[in-house]
DSSP file (Angstrom, degrees, kcal/mol; ACC not computed):
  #  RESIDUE AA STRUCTURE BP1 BP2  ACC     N-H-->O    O-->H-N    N-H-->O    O-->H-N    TCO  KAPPA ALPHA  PHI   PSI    X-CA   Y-CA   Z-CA
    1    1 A X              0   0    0      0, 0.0     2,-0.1     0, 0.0     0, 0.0   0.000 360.0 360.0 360.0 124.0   12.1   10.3  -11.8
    2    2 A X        -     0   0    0      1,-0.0     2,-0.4    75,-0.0    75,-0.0  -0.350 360.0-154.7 -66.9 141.2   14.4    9.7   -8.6
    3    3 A X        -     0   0    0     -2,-0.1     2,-0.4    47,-0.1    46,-0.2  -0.892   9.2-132.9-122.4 138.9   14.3    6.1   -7.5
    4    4 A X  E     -A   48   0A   0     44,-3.0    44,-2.4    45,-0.5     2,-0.2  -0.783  28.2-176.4 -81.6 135.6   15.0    4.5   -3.9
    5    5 A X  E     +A   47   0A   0     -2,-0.4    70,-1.2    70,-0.3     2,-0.2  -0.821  10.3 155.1-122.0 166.7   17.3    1.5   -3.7
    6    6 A X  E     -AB  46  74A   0     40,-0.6    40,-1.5    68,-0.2     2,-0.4  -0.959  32.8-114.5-166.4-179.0   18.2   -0.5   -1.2
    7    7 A X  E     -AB  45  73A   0     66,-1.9    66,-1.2    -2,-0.2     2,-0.5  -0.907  18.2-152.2-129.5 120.5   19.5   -4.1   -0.3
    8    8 A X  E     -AB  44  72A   0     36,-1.2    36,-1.5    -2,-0.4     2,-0.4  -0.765   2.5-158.5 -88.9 108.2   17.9   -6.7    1.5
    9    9 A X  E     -AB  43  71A   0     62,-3.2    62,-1.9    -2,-0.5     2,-0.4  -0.745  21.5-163.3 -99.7 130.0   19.7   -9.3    3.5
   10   10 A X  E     -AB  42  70A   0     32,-1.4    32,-2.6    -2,-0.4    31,-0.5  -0.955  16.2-159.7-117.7 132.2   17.3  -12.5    4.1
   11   11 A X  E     - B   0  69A   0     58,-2.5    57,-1.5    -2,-0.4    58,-0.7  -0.697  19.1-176.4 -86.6 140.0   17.5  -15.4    6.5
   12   12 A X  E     - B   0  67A   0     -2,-0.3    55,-0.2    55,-0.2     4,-0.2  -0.995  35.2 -93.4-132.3 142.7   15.4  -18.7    5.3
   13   13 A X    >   -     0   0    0     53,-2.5     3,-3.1    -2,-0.3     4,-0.3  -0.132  61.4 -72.9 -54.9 170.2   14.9  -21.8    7.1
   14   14 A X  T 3  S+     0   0    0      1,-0.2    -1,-0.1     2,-0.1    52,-0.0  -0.214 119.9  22.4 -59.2 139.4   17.4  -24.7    6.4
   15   15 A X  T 3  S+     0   0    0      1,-0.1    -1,-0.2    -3,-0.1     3,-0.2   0.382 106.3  82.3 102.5 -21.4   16.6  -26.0    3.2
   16   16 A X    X>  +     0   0    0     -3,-3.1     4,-1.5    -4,-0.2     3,-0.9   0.471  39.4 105.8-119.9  12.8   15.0  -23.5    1.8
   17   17 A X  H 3> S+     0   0    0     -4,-0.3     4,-2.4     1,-0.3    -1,-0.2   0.708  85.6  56.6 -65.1 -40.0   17.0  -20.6    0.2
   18   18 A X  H 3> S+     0   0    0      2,-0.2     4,-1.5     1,-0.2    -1,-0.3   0.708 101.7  51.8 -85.2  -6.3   16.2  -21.6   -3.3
   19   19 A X  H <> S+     0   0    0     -3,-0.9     4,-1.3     2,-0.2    -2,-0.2   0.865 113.1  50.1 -62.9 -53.0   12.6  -21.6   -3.1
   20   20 A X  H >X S+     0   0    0     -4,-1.5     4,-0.7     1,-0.2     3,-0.6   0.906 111.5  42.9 -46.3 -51.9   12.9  -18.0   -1.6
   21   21 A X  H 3X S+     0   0    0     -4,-2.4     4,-0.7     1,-0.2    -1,-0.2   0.664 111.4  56.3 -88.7  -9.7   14.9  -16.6   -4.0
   22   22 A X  H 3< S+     0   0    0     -4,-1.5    -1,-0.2     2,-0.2    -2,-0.2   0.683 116.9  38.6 -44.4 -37.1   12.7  -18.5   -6.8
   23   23 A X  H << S+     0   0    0     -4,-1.3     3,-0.3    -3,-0.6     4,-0.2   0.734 119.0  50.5 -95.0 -27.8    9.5  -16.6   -5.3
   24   24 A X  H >< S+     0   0    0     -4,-0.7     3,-0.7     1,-0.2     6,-0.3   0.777 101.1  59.1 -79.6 -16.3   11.8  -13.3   -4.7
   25   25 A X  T 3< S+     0   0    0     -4,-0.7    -1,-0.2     1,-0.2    -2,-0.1   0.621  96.1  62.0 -95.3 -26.7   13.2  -13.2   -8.3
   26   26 A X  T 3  S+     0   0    0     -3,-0.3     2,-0.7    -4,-0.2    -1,-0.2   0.579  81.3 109.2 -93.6   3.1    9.1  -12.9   -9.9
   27   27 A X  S X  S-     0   0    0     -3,-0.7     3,-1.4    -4,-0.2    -3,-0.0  -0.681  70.5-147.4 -50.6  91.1    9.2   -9.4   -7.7
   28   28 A X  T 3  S+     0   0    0     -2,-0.7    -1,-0.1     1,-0.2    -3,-0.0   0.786  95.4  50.7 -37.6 -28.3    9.2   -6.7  -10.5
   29   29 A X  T 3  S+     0   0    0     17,-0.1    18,-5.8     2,-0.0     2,-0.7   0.661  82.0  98.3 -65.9 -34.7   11.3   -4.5   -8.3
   30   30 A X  E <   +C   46   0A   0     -3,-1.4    16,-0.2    -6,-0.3     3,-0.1  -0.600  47.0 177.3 -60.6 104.0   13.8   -7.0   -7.4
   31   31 A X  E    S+     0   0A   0     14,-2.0     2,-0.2    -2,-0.7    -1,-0.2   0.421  72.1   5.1 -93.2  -0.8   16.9   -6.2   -9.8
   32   32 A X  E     -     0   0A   0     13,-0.2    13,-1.1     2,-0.0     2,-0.5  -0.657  60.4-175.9-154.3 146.1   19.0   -8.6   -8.5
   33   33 A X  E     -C   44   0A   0     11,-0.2     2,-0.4    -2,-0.2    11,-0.2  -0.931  16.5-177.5-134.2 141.3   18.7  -11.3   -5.9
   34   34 A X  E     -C   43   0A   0      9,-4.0     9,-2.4    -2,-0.5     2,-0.5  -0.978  22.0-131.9-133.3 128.6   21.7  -13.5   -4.9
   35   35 A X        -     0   0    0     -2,-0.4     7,-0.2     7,-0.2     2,-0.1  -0.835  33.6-172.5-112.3 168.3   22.3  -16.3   -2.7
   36   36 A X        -     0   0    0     -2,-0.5     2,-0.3     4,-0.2     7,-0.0  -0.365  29.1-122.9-126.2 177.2   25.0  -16.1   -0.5
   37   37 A X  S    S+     0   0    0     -2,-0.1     2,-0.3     5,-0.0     3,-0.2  -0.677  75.2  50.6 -58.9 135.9   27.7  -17.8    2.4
   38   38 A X  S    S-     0   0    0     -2,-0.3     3,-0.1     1,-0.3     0, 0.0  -0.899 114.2 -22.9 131.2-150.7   27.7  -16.0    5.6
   39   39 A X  S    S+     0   0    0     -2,-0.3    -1,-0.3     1,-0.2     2,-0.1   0.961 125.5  57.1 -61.3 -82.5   25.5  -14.5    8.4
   40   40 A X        -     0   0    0     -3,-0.2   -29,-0.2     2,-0.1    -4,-0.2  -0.382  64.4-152.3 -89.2 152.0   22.7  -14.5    5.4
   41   41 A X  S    S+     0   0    0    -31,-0.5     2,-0.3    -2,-0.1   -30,-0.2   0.598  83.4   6.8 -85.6 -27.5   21.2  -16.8    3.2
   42   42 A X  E     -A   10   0A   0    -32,-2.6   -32,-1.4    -7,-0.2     2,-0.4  -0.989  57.5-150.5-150.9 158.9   20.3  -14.0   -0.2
   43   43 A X  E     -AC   9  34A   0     -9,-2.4    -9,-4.0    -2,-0.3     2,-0.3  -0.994  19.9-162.7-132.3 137.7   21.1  -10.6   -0.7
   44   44 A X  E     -AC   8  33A   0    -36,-1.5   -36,-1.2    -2,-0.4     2,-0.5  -0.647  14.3-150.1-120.0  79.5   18.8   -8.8   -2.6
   45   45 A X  E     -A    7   0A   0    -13,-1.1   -14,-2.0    -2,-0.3     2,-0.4  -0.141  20.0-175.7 -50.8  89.4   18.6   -5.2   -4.7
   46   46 A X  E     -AC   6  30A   0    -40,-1.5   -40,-0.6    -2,-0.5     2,-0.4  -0.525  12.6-162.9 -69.8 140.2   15.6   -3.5   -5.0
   47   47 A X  E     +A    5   0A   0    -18,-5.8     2,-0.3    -2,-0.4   -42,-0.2  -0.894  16.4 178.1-133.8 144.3   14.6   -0.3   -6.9
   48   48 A X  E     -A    4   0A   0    -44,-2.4   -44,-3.0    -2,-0.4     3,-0.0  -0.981  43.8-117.4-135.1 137.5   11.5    1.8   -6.3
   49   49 A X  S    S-     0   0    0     -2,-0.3   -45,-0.5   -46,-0.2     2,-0.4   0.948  90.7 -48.8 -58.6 -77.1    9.8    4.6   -7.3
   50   50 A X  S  > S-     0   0    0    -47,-0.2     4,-1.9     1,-0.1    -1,-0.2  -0.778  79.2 -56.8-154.5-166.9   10.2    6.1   -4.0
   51   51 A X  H  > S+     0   0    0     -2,-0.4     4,-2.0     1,-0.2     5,-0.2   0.945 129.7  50.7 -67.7 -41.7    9.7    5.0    0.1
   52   52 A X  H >> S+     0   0    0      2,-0.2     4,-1.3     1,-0.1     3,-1.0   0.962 114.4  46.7 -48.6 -69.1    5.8    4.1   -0.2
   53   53 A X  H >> S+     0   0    0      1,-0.2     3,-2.6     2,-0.2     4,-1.0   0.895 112.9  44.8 -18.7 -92.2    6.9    2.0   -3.1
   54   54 A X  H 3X S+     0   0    0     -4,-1.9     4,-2.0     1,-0.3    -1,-0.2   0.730 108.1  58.2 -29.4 -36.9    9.8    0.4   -1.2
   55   55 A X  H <X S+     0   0    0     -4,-2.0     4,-2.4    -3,-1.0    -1,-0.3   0.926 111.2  48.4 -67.3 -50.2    7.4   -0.3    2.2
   56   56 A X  H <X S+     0   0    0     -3,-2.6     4,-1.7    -4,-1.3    -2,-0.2   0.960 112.7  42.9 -69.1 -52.4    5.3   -2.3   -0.3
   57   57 A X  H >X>S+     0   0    0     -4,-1.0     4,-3.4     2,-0.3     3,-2.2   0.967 111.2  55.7 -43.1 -72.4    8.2   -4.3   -1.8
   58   58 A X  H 3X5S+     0   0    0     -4,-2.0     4,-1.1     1,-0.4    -1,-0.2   0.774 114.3  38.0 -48.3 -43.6    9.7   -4.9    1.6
   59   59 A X  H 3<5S+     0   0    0     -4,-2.4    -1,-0.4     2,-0.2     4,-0.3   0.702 115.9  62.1 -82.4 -13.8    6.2   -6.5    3.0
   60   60 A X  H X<5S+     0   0    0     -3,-2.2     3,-1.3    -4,-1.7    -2,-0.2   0.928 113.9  29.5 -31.9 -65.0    6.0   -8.0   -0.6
   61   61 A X  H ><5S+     0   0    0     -4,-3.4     3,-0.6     1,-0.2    -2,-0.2   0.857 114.7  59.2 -87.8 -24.9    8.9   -9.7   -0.1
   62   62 A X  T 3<<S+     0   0    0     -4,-1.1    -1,-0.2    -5,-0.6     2,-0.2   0.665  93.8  68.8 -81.7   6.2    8.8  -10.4    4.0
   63   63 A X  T <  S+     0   0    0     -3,-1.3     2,-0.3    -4,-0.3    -1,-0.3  -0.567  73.8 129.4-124.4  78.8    5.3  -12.5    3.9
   64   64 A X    X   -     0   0    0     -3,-0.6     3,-0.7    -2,-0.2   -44,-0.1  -0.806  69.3-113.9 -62.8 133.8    7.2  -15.3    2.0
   65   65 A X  T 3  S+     0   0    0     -2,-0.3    -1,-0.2     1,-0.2     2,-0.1  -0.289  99.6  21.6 -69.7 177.2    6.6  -18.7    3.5
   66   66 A X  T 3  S+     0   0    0      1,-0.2   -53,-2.5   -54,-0.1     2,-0.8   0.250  91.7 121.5  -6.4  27.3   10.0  -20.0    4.9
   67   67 A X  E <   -B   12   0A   0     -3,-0.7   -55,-0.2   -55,-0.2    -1,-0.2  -0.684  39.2-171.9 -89.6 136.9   11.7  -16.7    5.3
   68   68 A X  E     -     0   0A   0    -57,-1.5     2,-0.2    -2,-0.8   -56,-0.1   0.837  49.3 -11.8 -78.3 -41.8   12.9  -15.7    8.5
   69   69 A X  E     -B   11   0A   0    -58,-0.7   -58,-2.5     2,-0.0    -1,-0.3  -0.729  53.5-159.3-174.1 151.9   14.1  -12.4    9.1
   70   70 A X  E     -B   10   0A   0    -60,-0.2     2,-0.3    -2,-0.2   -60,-0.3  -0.983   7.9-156.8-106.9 137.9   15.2   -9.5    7.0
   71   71 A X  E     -B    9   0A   0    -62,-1.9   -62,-3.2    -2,-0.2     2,-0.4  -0.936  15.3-144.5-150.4 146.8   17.2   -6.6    7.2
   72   72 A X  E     -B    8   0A   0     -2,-0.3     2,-0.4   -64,-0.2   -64,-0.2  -0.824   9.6-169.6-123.1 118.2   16.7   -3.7    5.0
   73   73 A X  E     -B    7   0A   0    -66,-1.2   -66,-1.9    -2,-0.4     2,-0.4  -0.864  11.5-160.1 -50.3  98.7   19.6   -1.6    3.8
   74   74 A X  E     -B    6   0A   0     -2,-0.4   -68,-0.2   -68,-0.2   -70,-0.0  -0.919  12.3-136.4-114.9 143.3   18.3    1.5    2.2
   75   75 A X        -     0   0    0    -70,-1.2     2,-0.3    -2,-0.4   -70,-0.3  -0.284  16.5-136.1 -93.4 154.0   21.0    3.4   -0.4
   76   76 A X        -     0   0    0    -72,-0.1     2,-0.4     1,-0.0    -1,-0.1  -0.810  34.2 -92.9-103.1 175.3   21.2    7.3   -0.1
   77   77 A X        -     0   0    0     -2,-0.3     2,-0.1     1,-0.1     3,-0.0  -0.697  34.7-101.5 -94.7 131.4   21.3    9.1   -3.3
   78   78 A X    >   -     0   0    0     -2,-0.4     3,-0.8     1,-0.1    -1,-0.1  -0.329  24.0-166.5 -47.8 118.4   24.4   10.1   -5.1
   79   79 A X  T 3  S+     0   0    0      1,-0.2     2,-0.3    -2,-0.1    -1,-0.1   0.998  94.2  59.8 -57.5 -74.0   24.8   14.0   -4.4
   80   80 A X  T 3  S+     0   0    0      2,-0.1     2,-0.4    -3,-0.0    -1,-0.2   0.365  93.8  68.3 -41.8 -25.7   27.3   13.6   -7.4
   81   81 A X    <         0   0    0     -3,-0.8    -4,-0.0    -2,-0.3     0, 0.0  -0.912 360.0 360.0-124.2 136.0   24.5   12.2  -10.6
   82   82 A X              0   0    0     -2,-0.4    -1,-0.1     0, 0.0    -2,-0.1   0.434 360.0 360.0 -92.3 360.0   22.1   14.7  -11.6
C-alpha cells in the first residue's frame, strides 16, 4: 500500500516545546519528531495511509494546547521505488 509522508514544522509558545513534542510523539503516525534551533521549534515526520489519513493527523496534531502555527511539507513519491 502507497503511503503519504510529509514533514511538519511547529511553532510553540516559549516554554513549551517539550510538552508538544511529548503530546506529538503518542501520535501513531508520527515516525519521528525532533526539536530543533531556528525559524521552528520541532520538526516532525509523518506517514499515512494516504491524504484523508494525513488531513486527520495534521488536525490531530494542530489542536495541541500551546502550539502555534504549523506548516505542512507534504513528500512526493519516488518515481524511482516500485
Amino acid at each position: 500500500m502507497a503511503t503519504t509522508a510529509a514533514f511538519v514544522m511547529i511553532n510553540t509558545q516559549t516554554g513549551k516545546e517539550q510538552t508538544v513534542l511529548n503530546l506529538i510523539k503518542k501520535i501513531p503516525e508520527v515516525k519521528e519528531a525532533h526539536l530543533v534551533f531556528g525559524v521552528y521549534d520541532l520538526v516532525v515526520r509523518v506517514g499515512c495511509k494516504g491524504a484523508d489519513d494525513l488531513k486527520r493527523v495534521i488536525s490531530d496534531i494542530r489542536i495541541i494546547k500551546s502550539l502555534q502555527a504549523t506548516l505542512t511539507i507534504i513528500v512526493l513519491p519516488d518515481p524511482n521505488s516500485s
